[in-house]
Each structure stands twice: as C-alpha cells, then as structure tokens.
C-alpha positions as CSV (number, residue, x, y, z in Angstrom):
1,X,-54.2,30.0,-76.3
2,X,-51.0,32.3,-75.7
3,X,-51.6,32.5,-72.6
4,X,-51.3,29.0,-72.1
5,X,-48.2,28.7,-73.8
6,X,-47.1,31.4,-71.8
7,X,-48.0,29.6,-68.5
8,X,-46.7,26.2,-69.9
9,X,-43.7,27.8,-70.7
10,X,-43.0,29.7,-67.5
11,X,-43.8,26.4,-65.3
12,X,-42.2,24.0,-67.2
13,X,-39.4,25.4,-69.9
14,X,-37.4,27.6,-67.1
15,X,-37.4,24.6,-64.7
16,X,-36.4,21.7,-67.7
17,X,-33.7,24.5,-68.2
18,X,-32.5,24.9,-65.2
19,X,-32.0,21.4,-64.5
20,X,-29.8,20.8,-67.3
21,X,-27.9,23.1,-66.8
22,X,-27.1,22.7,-62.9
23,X,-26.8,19.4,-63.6
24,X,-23.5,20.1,-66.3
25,X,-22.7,22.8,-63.9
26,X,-22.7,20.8,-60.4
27,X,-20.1,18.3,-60.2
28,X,-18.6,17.3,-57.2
29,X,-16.2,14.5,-59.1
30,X,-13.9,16.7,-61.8
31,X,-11.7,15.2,-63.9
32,X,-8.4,16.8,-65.5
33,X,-7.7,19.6,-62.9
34,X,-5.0,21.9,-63.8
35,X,-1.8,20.8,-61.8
36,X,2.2,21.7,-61.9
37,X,4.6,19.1,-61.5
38,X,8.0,20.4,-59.9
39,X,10.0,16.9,-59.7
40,X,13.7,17.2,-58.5
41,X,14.2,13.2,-58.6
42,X,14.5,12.2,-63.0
43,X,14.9,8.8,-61.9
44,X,12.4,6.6,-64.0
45,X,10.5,5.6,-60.7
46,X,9.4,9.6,-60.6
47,X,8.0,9.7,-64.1
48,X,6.4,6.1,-63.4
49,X,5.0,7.9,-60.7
50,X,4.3,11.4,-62.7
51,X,2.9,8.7,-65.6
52,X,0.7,7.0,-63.1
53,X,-1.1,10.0,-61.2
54,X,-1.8,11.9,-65.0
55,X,-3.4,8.2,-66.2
56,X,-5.9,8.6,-62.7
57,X,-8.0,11.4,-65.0
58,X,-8.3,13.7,-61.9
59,X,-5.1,15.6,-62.8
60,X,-3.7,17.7,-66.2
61,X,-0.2,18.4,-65.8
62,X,-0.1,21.7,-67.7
63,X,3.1,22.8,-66.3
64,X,6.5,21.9,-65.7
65,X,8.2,24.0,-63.4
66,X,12.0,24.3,-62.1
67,X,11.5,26.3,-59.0
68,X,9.4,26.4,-56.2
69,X,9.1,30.1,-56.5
70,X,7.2,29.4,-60.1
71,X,5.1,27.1,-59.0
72,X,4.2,29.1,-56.4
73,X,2.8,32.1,-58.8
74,X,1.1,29.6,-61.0
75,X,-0.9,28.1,-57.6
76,X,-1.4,32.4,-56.9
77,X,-2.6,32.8,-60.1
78,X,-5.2,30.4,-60.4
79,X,-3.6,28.9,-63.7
80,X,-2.9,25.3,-61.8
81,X,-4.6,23.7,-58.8
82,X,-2.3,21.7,-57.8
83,X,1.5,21.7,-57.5
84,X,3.1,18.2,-56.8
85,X,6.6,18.3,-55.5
86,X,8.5,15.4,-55.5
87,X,12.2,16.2,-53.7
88,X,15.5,15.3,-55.4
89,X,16.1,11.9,-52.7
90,X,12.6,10.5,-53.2
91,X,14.1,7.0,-55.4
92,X,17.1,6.9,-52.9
93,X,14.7,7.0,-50.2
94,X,12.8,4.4,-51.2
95,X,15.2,1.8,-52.3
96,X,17.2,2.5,-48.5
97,X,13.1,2.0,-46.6
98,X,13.2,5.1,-45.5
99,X,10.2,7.8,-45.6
100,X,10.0,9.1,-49.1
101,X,7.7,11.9,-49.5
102,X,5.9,13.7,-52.1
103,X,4.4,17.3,-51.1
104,X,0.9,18.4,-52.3
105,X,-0.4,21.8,-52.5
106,X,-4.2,21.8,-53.0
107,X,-6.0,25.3,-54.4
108,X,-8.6,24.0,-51.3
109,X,-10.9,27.1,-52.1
110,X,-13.6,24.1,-52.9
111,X,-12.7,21.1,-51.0
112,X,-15.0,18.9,-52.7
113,X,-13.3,19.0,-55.6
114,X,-10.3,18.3,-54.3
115,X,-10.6,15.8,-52.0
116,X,-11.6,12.8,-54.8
117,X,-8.2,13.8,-56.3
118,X,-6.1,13.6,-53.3
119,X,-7.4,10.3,-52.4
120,X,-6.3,9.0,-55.9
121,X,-2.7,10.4,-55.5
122,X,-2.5,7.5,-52.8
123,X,-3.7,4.6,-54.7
124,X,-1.4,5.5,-57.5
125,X,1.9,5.6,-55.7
126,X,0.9,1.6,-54.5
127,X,0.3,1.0,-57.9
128,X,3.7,2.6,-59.3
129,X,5.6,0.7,-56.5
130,X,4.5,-2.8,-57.2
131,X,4.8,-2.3,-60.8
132,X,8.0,-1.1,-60.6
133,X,9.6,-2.9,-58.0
134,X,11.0,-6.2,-59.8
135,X,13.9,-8.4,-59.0
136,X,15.6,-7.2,-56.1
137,X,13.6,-4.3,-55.1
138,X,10.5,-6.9,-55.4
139,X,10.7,-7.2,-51.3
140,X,9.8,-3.1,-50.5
141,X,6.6,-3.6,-52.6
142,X,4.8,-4.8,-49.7
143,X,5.7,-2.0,-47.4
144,X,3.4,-0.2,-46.4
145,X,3.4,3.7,-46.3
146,X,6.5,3.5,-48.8
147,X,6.2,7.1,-49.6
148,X,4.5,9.7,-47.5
149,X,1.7,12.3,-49.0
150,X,2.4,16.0,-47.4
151,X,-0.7,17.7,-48.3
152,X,-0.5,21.0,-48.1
153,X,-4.1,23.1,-48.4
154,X,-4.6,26.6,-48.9
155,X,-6.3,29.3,-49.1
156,X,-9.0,26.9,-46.8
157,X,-7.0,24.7,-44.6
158,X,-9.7,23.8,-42.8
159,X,-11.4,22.5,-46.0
160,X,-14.6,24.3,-45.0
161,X,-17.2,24.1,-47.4
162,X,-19.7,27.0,-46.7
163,X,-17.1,29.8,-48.0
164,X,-17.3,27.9,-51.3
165,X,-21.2,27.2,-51.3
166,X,-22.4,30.2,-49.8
167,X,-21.7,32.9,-52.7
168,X,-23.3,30.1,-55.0
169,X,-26.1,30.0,-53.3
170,X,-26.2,33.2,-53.3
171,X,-25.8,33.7,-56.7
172,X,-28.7,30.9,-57.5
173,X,-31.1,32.3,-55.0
174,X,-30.6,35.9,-56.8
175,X,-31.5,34.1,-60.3
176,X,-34.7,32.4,-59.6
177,X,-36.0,35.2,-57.7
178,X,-35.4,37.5,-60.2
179,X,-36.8,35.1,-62.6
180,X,-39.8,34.8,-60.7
181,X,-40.3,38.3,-60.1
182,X,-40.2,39.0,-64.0
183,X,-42.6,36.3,-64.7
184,X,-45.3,37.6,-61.9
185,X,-44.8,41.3,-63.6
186,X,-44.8,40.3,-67.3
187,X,-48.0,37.9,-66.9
188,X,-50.5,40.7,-66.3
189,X,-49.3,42.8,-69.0
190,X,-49.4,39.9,-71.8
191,X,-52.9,39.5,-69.9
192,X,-54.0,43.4,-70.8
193,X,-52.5,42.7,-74.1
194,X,-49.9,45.6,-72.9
C-alpha cells in the first residue's frame, strides 16, 4: 500500500505541481512593468498622456526622473524596464502638425514581454489626442501619426527570443531530470525497506 502511494505520488503529485506552478510562472502578457517617466513637456496634454499609458495596466510608473543620466542607471540597474521620454516641445509640436515624438527605451532582454506593452503605448496616445483635442484643436484629432514612437531596445535589439528561453530551458530541463533521477534511485530503496 505505500508503495502505491509512493508511485501515485511520483506520477501524478510532481506533475499537478508542476503545472501550477509554470502556469503562475509563464506569462507572456505582464501587467504593471516597472517604467520611469522623464517628461520635459508639464503641459496638461503630457500628463493626459502619462495618465493614459499608467490606466493601459502594462506599465507602473515607479519613478520620476529629471535627467536622462538617471534614468539611464535605473534602466542599468534593472529597477525599471522602461524609460518614457517625452521632450520639452512635444504639446508645441503637436498643436503646429508637426512630428511630436515620444522616445521608448525597452529592457528587450525578453521581448515577449515587452512587445504587448509597446503596442499599447500607441493606442493610448490616439486615445489622449481625441479626448483632448476639443474646440479648436478638434481638427488635428484625425491626423494620423500625430506623435511618433522612437523605440529604442536594448540589451537585445534584435528582439531575439532564444537568449531569453534558452537558460530557461535550461534551467527546467536540469529540474525534471534531476527529479526523475531521484525518484528512479529512491524507489528501490523504499522497495528494500532501506
């Protein structure tokens, strides 16, 4: 009978385990990444903006920094993943129609994670522009490309996946075999009663 527990156990416990945890652990949409906001432009179209982009649930501004140099040792650091620059003329730019742009830098070590957030950044400047665009400034709401996206990615620019996946695997493959290779040398000893 303990031996079938054992068995039971070792076929069906480790696996059920296993599952629930990869399946907390994998997550290729993450929510409330850790990002620095270094914004130039205090107009109240920026923090529109800024308000907008928090409300998407992809980023957590944890930091507000005055300099580029800062924001740059947080990225280093691994305390933010993203830094979103927005440049002192990006309101002026955008009431004269011409290119306003926010810059992006993307901790792209794991590009999966990053690449649902981007695509949000876009869909919330469209959605700050028509909402704030009344009366007179009603007519750039329908322009198209109103402010430009500079994504910046490093540490992987080339958003390769396989240096992120790789030592996972790795890791994983490590686990189970060594998990395995327990359970084939325990077995016989509980068998012996050893």
């Amino acid at each position: 009978l303990r031996r079938d527990r054992l068995t039971f156990a070792m076929m069906f416990g480790i696996p059920i385990m296993q599952l629930v945890l990869f399946g907390f652990a994998i997550n290729n949409d993450p929510k409330g990444l850790p990002t620095a906001v270094l914004a130039s432009d205090h107009s109240a179209i920026t923090r529109a903006l800024v308000s907008t982009i928090g409300n998407t649930g992809y980023f957590s501004f944890t930091n507000a920094v005055s300099t580029e140099k800062e924001a740059d040792e947080l990225l280093q650091r691994g305390a933010v993943q993203f830094i979103i620059t927005i440049p002192g003329d990006f309101t002026r730019k955008l009431i004269r129609r011409e290119q306003a742009q926010i810059v992006i830098e993307a901790d792209a070590t794991d590009p999966a994670t990053t690449s649902g957030a981007l695509a949000a950044v876009d869909q919330a400047i469209s959605q700050t522009l028509n909402r704030e665009f009344t009366g007179p400034l009603a007519l750039y709401r329908t322009s198209e490309n109103a402010a430009e996206v500079l994504l910046h990615r490093r540490y992987n620019p080339e958003s390769i996946t396989r240096y992120n996946v790789v030592p996972g695997l790795l890791g994983i493959i490590l686990t189970m075999t060594m998990v395995m290779m327990t359970a084939l040398a325990v077995t016989p000893e509980r068998e012996r009663g050893t």
